[in-house]
C-alpha positions in Angstrom: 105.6 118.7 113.8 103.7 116.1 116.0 106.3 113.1 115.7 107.1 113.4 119.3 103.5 113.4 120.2 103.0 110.4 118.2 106.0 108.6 118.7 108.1 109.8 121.4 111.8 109.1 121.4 113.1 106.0 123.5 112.7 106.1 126.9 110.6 109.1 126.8 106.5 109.4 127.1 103.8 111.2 126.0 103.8 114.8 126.9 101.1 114.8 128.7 102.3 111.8 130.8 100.4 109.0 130.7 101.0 105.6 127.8 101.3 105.7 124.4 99.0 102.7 122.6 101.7 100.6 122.2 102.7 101.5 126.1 99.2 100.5 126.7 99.0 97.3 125.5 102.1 96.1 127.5 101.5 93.1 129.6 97.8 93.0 128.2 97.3 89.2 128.0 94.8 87.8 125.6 91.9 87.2 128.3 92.5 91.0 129.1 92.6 91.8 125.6 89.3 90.2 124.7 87.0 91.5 127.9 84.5 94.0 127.2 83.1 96.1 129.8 79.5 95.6 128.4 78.4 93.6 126.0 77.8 96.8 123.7 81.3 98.2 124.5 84.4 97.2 122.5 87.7 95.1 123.7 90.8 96.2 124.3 91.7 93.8 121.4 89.0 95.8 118.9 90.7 98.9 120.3 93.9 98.5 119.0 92.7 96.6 115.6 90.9 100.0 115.2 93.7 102.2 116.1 95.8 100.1 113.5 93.1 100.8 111.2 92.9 104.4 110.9 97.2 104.6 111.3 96.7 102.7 107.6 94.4 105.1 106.8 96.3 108.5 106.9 99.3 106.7 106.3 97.9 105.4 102.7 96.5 108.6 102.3 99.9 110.7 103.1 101.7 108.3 100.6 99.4 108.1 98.0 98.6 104.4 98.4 95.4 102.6 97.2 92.4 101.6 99.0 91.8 98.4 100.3 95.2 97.3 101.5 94.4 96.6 105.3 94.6 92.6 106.2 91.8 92.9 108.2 88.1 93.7 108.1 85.7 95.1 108.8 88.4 97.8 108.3 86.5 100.6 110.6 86.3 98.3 113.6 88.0 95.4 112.0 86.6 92.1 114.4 89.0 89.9 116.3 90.0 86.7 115.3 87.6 83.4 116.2 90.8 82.1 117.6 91.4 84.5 120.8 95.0 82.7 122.0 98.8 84.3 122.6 100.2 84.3 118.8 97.1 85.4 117.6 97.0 88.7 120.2 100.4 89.3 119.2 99.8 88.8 116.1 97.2 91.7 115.8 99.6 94.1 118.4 102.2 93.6 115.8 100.0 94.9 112.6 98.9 97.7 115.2 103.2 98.6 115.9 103.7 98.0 112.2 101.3 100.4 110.7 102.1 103.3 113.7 105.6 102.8 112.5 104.9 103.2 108.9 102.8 106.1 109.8 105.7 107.2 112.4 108.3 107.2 109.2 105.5 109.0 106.9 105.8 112.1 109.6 109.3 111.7 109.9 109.9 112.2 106.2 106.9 114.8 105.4 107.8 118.0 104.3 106.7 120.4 107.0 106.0 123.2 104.3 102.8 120.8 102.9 101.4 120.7 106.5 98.5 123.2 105.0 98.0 121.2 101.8 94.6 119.7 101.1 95.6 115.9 101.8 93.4 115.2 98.5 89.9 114.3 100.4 86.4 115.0 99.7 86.9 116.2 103.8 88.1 118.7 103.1 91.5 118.2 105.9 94.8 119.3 105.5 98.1 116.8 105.5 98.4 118.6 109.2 95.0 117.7 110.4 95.2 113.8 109.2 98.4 113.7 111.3 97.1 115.6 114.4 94.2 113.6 114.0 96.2 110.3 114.3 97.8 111.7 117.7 94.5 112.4 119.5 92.8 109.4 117.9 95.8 107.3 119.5 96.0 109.0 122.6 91.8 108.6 122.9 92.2 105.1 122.5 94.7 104.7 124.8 93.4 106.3 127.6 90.5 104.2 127.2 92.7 101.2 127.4 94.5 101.8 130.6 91.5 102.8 132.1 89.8 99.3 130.9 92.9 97.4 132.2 92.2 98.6 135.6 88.5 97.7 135.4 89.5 94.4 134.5 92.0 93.8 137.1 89.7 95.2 140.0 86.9 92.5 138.7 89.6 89.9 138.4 90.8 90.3 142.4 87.0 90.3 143.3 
């Protein structure tokens, strides 16, 4: 299936070579996290909040769960906290590891036979599409991330 695209096995990346979102956001410090590129651009920090968004969103939908269960909001593009300090950034990198591991497990225990299913939407997508979905939306998000760590660092030694 697309575990190992999602959530490659320790010590291994990403086929295609470059970080996984959680390998992005290694060494991101809170100052990093925060920066936008443009003042209608998002962070690094709204980034992963919205990554750890839609993880809880096929992963509620895989498992049947109710609506309404994320701890943040707006949920789409939930907003960063008013308090932008270490424990709060790890804080919201932790929700992000904890809902790509609960949507890591969901793959990991999904019957590949129901890949084709209807996954229950008025959308229309299969169980197979919500989790490719997840591993391009990830992988999106965190090639945006690296490449918005190195903006920041080239403005930083400027």
């Amino acid at each position: 299936m697309t575990l190992g695209l999602f959530h490659p096995p320790p010590g291994q990346r990403p086929w295609h070579g470059g970080a996984s979102a959680l390998g992005a956001l290694r060494g991101v410090d809170p100052d990093t996290a925060i920066w936008k590129p443009a003042p209608d651009r998002h962070s690094i920090w709204e980034l992963a909040l919205h990554i750890a968004y839609w993880n809880y969103a096929v992963w509620r939908r895989v498992g049947g769960e109710a609506r309404g269960g994320f701890p943040r909001s707006p949920s789409n593009w939930p907003a960063p906290p008013t308090q932008i300090d270490a424990s709060a950034w790890k804080r919201d990198r932790t929700l992000l590891r904890d809902y790509h591991d609960r949507l890591s497990e969901a793959m990991r225990a999904f019957d590949p036979g129901r890949l084709e299913e209807s996954s229950g939407g008025r959308d229309g997508y299969t169980f197979g599409d919500l989790f490719m979905g997840a591993v391009l939306h990830e992988t999106y998000h965190a090639g945006q991330i690296q490449i918005m760590k190195r903006i920041y660092a080239s403005l930083s030694r400027a």
